[in-house]
C-alpha positions as CSV (number, residue, x, y, z in Angstrom):
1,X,-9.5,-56.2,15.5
2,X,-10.3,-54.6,12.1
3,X,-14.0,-53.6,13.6
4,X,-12.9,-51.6,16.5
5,X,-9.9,-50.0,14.4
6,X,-13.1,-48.9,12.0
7,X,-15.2,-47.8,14.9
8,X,-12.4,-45.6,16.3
9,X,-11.4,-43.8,12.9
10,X,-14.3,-43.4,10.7
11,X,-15.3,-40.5,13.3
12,X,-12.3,-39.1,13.3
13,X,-12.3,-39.4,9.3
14,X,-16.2,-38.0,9.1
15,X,-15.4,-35.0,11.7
16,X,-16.4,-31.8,10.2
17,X,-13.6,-29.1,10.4
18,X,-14.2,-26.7,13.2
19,X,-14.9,-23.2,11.6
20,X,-12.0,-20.8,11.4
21,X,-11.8,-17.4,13.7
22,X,-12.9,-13.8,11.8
23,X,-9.7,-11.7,10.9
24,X,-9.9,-8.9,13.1
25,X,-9.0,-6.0,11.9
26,X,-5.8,-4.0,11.1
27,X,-5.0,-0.5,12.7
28,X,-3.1,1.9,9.8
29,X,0.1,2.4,9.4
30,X,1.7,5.6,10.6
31,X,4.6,6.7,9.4
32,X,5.9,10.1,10.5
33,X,6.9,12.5,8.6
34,X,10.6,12.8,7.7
35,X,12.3,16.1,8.4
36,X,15.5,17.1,6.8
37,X,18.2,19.8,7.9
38,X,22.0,19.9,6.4
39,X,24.9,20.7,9.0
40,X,27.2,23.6,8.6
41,X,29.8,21.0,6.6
42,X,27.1,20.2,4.2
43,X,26.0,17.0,5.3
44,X,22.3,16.2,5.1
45,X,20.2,14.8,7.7
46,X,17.1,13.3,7.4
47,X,15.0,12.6,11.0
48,X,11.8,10.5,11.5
49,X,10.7,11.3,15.0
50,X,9.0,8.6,17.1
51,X,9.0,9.4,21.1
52,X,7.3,6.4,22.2
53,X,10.2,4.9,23.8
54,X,13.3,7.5,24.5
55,X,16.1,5.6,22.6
56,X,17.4,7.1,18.9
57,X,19.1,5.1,16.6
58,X,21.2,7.1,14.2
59,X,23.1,5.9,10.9
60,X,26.2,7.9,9.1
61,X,26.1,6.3,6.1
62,X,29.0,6.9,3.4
63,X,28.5,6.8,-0.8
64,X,30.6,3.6,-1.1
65,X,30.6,0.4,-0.4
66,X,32.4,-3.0,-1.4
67,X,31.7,-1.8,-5.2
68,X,34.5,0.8,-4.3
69,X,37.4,-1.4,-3.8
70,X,40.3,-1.9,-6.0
71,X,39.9,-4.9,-8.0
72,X,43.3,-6.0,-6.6
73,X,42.2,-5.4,-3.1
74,X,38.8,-6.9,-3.1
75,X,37.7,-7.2,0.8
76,X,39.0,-3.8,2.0
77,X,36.0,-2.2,2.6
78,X,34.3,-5.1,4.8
79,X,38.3,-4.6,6.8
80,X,38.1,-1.0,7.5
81,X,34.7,-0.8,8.8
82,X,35.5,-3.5,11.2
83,X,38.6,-1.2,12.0
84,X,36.4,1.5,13.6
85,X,34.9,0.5,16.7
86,X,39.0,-1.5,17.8
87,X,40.3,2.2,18.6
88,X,41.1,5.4,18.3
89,X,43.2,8.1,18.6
90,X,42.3,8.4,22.2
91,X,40.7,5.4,23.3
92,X,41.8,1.8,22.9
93,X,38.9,-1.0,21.9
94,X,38.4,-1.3,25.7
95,X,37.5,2.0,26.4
96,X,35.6,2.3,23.3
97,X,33.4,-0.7,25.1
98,X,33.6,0.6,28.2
99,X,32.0,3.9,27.2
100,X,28.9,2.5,25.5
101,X,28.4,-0.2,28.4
102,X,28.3,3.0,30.8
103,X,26.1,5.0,28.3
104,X,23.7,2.3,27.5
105,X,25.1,2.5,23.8
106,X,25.9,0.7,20.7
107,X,28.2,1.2,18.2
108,X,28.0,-0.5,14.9
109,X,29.4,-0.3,11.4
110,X,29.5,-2.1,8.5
111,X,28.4,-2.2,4.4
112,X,27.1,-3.3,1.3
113,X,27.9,-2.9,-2.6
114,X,27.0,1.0,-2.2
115,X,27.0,2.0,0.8
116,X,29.6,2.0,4.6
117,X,27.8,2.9,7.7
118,X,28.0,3.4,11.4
119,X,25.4,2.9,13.5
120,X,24.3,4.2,17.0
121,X,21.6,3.0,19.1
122,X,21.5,6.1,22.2
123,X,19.5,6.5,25.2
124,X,17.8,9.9,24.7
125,X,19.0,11.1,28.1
126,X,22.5,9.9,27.1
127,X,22.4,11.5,23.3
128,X,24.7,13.7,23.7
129,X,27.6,12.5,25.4
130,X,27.1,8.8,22.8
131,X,27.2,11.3,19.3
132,X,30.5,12.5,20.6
133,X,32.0,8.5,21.0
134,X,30.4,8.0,17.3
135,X,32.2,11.1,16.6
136,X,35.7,10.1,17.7
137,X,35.4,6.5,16.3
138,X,33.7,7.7,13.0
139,X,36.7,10.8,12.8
140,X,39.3,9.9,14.7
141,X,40.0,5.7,13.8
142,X,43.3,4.6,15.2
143,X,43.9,1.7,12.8
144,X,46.2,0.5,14.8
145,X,48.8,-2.1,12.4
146,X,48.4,-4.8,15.9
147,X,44.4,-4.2,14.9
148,X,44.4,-4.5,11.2
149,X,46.9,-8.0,11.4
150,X,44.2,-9.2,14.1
151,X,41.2,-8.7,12.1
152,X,42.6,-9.2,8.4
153,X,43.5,-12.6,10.2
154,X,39.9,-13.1,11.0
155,X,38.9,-12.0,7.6
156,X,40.6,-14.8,5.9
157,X,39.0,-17.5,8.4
158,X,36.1,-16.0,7.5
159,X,36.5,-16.5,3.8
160,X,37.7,-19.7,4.5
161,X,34.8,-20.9,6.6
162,X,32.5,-19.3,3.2
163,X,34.7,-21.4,0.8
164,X,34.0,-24.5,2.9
165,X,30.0,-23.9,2.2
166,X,27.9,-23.9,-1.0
167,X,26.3,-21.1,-0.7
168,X,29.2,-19.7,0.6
169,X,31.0,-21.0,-3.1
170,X,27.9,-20.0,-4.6
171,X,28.2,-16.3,-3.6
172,X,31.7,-16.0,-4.7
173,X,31.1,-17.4,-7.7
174,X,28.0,-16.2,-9.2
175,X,28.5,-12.3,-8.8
176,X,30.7,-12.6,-12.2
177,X,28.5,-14.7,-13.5
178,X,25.4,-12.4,-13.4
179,X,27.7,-9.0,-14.3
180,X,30.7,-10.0,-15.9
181,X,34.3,-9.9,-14.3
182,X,34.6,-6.0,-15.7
183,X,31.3,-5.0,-13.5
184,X,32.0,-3.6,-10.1
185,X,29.4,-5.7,-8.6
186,X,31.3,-9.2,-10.1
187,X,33.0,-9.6,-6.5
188,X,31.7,-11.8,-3.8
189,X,28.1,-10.8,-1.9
190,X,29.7,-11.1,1.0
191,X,32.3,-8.3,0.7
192,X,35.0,-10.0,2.3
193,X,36.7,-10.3,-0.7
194,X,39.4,-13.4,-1.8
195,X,42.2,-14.7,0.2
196,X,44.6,-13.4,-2.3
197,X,43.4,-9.9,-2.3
198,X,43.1,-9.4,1.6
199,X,46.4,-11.5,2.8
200,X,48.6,-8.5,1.3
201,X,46.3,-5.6,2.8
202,X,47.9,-3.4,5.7
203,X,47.5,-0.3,7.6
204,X,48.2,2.1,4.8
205,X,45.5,0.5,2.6
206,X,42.9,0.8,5.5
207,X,43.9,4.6,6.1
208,X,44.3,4.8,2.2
209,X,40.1,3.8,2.0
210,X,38.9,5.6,4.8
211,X,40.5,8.8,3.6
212,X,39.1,8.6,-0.2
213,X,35.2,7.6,0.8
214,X,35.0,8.4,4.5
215,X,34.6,12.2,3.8
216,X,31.7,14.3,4.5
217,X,30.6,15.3,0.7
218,X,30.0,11.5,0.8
219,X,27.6,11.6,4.0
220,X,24.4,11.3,5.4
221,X,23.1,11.2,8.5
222,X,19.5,9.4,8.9
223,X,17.9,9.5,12.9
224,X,15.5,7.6,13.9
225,X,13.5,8.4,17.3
226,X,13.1,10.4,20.6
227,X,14.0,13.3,19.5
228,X,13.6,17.1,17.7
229,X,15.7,18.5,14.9
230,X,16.0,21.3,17.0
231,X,17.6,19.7,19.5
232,X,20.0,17.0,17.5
233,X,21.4,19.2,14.8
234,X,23.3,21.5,17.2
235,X,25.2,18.2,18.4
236,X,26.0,16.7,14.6
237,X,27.4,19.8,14.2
C-alpha cells in the first residue's frame, strides 16, 4: 500500500550522507638523478638508477620513426622493427626465445612518428649475458625473405582489421587532414602504413631501412634501474 511504500522511503530519502574520510597525505616524489656517459662509438647514454628491485630495463632508441619512410613505402618502418626479434645471423626466432626465457628476459621493439626502439627488460644478475642477445638482434638482424613474407602478410591483416573500424578509418584518414598530404606526419597514426604501399615491400627494402636509420650517430641508449654507470658502460661498449 502507498502508506507502507512511504514509511519505507522517506528514511531512506531524509538519511543524512555519511561524512567522507580525511585525504591522507602524499609522500614526495623522488626522482633520481640522471647520469649520462657516451660510449667509445659516440653514442650517449643516459642512466636513472633505482636498486629497489634488481631488474633494468634498457631502451636503444633510433632518430627515426614512421615519419622516415618513403612516401611510396608507407609502413616500412612498423615492418622492420617487427623483423628484429624473428632472427639473426646466428640465431633463428626460436633461439632468440629460448635465450630470454632462460635469461629471464625480454626483448622488445617497435616506433612512433620520430623515433624506432628496442627494448630490454634484464635481471641484474643476468645483465650481461641479455645486452649481448640485444646486441646481436639490434646488430646482427637476419631478415630472413621467409620472415619478411610472414610478417608483411600479417601487416596487411592488420591494416585490414584497422580499415574494418572507425577509429581505425579515422586514423588513416585524419593525419592528412590535420598536416596536409606534403607533411611527413600526413600518414596513418598507426604506422602500418596502406595496403598498397606495404604489398610490394621485400627484404631489400627492410635491409635498405635498417641500414640508413639504424646506425649509431642516430642512437641513444636510456637505462633504467639496478645498476651503476660504472658497471653498464663497459658492456654497451
Amino acid at each position: 500500500p502507498p502508506a507502507a511504500i512511504k514509511a519505507v522511503v522517506t528514511p531512506v530519502i531524509t538519511r543524512q550522507p555519511m561524512a567522507l574520510p580525511a585525504l591522507g597525505s602524499f609522500a614526495p616524489l623522488a626522482f633520481p638523478a640522471i647520469e649520462r656517459a657516451r660510449l667509445a662509438n659516440g653514442i650517449p647514454v643516459y642512466l636513472a638508477q633505482r636498486s629497489n628491485i634488481p631488474v633494468i630495463r634498457v631502451s636503444v632508441t633510433f632518430d627515426a620513426g614512421s615519419a622516415a619512410d618513403p612516401q611510396d613505402a608507407l609502413g616500412l618502418q612498423s615492418l622492420t622493427m617487427s623483423l628484429l626479434d624473428e632472427g639473426t645471423t646466428t640465431r633463428n626466432s626460436v633461439q632468440i626465445a629460448e635465450a630470454q626465457e632462460r635469461l629471464g628476459a625480454q626483448i622488445s621493439s617497435g616506433g612512433s612518428l620520430d623515433r624506432s626502439s628496442v627494448g630490454l627488460f634484464a635481471l641484474t644478475a643476468n645483465l650481461a649475458p641479455s645486452l649481448d642477445l640485444l646486441a646481436d638482434v639490434v646488430r646482427n638482424p637476419a631478415f630472413d625473405a621467409k620472415e619478411v613474407e610472414r610478417l608483411r602478410n600479417r601487416q596487411l591483416a592488420a591494416i585490414a582489421a584497422q580499415l574494418s573500424q572507425p577509429q581505425g578509418i579515422a586514423n588513416t584518414i585524419l593525419p592528412g587532414k590535420l598536416y596536409g598530404t606534403a607533411h611527413p606526419y600526413a600518414r596513418p597514426f598507426s604506422g602500418l602504413g596502406t595496403t598498397a604501399t606495404v604489398a610490394p615491400l621485400g627484404r631489400d627494402a627492410v635491409v635498405r631501412f635498417a641500414r640508413d636509420w639504424l646506425r649509431p650517430d642516430s642512437a641513444a641508449i636510456f637505462v633504467v634501474g639496478d645498476t651503476t654507470m660504472a658497471a653498464i658502460q663497459p658492456l654497451l661498449d
